[in-house]
MIBA-219090 format. One record per residue (C-alpha): residue number from 1; residue in three letters; x, y, z. Coordinates in steps of 0.05 Angstrom, whole numbers, plus 5000, padded with zeros to 4 digits. Layout:
<sites>
SITE   pos   code   east   north     up
SITE   NUM    Ala      X       Y      Z
...
</sites>
This chain:
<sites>
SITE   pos   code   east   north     up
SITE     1    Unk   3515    2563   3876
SITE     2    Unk   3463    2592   3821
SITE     3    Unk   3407    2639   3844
SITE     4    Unk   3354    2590   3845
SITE     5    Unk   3403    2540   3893
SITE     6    Unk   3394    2596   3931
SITE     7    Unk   3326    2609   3924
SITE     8    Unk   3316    2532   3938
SITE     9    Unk   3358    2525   3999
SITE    10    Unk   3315    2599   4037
SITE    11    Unk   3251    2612   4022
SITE    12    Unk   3270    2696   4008
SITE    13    Unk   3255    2724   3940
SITE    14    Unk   3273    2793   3914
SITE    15    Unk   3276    2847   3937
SITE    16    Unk   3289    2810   4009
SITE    17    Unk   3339    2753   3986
SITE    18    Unk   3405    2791   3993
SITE    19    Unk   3455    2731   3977
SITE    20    Unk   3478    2742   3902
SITE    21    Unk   3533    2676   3905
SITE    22    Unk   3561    2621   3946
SITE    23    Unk   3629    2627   3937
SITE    24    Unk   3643    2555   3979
SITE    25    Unk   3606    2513   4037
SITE    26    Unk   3622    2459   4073
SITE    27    Unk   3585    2428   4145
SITE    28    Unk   3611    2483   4189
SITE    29    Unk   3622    2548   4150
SITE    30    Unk   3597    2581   4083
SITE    31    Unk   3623    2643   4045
SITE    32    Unk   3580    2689   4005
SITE    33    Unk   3582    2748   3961
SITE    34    Unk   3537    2812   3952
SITE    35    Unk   3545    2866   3906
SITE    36    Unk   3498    2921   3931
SITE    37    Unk   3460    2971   3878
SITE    38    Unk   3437    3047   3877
SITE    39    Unk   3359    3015   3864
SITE    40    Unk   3356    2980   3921
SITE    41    Unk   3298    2994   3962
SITE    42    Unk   3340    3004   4039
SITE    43    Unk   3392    3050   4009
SITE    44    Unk   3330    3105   3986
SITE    45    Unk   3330    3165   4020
SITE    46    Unk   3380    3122   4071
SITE    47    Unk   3418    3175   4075
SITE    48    Unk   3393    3222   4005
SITE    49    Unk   3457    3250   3978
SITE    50    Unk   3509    3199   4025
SITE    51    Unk   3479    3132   4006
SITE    52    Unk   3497    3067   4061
SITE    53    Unk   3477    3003   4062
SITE    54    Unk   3435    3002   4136
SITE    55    Unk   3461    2959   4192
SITE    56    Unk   3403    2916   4192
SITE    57    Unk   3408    2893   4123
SITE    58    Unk   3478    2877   4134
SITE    59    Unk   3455    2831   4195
SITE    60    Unk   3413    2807   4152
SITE    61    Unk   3463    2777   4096
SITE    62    Unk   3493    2743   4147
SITE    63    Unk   3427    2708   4179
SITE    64    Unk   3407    2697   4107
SITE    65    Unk   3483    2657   4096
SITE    66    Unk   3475    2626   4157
SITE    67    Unk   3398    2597   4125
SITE    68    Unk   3434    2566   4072
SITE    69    Unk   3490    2530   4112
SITE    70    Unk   3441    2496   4163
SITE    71    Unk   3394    2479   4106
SITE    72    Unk   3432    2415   4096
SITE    73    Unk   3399    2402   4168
SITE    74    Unk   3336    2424   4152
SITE    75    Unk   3324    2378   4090
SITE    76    Unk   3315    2321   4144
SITE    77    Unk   3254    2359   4168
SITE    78    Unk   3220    2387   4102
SITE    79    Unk   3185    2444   4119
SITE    80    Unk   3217    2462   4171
SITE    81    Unk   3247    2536   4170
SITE    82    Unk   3310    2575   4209
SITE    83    Unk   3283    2636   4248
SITE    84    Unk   3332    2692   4284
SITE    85    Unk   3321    2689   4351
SITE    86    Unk   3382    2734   4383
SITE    87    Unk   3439    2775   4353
SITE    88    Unk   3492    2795   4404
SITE    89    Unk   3565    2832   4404
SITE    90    Unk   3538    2873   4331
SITE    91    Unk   3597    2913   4313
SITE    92    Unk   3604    2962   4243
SITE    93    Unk   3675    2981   4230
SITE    94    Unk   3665    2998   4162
SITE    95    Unk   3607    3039   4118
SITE    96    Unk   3583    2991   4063
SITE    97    Unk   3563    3040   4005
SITE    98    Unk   3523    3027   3943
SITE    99    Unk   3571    2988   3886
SITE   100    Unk   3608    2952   3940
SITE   101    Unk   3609    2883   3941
SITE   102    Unk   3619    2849   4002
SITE   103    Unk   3649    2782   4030
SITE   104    Unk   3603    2743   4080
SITE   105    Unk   3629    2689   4126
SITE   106    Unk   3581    2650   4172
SITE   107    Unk   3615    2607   4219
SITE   108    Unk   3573    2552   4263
SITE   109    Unk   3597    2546   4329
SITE   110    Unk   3553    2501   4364
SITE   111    Unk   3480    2457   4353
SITE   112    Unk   3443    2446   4419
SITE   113    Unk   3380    2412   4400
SITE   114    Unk   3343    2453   4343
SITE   115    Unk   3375    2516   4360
SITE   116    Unk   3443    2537   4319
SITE   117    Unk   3495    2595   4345
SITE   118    Unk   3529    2622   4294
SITE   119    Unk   3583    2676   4277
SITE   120    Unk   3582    2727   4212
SITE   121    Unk   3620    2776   4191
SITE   122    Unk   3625    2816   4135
SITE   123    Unk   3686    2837   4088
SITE   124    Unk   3693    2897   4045
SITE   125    Unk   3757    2894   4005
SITE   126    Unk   3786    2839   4056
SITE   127    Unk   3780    2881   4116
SITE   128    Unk   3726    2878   4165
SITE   129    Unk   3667    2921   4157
SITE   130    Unk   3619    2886   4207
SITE   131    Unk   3615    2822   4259
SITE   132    Unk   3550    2791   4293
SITE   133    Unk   3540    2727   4337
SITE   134    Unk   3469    2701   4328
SITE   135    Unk   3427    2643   4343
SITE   136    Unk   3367    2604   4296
SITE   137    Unk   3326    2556   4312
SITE   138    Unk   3297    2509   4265
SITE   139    Unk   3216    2509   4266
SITE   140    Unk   3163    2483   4230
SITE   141    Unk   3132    2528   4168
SITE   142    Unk   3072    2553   4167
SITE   143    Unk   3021    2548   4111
SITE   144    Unk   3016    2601   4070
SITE   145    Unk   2955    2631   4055
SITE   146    Unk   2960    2606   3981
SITE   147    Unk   2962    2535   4019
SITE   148    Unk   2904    2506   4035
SITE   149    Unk   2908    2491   4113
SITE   150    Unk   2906    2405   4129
SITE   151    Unk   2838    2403   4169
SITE   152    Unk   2855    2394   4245
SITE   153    Unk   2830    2321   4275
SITE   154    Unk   2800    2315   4346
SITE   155    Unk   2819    2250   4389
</sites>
């Protein structure tokens, strides 16, 4: 899947969209790859000298991977938008440096209305550098403020 798939599927845009490929997808489970850079704004002066990738922004590739497999739900609600609402059982095993690219794996485990739980993990040269169980619901977008807002009616 091209960049602007991507782009299509999640509404993040550089620097925040942190997917570079989808490797495969089907109803259940999606693979991704990111290579990560020097330039990138998290790694600066996190940690100057020892450069890693922080633990939120790997979290965040896998939320991001887990977007763009429930966005085949989503496209029956246009409009509509995935939001984190827990991460549980976060575990690093692994420092993801600058120049690695990594392996994500987003699993869905169960659908219980609008709300998804999911599981993501994160490979760095086939082994296991991180793991996080999260949930999403799906929720209506907002307008932007580049939208014009629809005028509210009174009954």
């Amino acid at each position: 899947m091209s960049t602007a798939e991507i782009e299509k599927a999640i509404p993040h845009r550089p620097p925040m969209r942190l997917l570079d490929e989808i490797v495969s997808r089907d109803d259940a489970s999606i693979v991704c790859k990111k290579t990560f850079s020097a330039s990138e704004f998290f790694v600066q002066g996190h940690f100057p000298g020892q450069p890693i990738v922080p633990g939120v922004i790997q979290c965040e590739c896998c939320l991001q991977a887990g977007a763009v497999l429930l966005q085949q739900q989503m496209e029956a609600d246009s409009g509509s938008l995935p939001v984190a609402t827990r991460m549980d059982a976060v575990k690093f095993k692994r420092m993801v440096r600058p120049g690695d690219t990594v392996e994500i794996h987003v699993t869905l485990n169960e659908q219980v209305s609008n709300a998804f739980y999911l599981t993501g993990k994160m490979l760095l040269d086939g082994k296991l550098a991180m793991r996080l169980d999260f949930a999403c619901s799906v929720t209506p977008a907002q307008p932007s403020e580049t939208e014009p807002s629809k005028p509210e009616t009174t009954s």
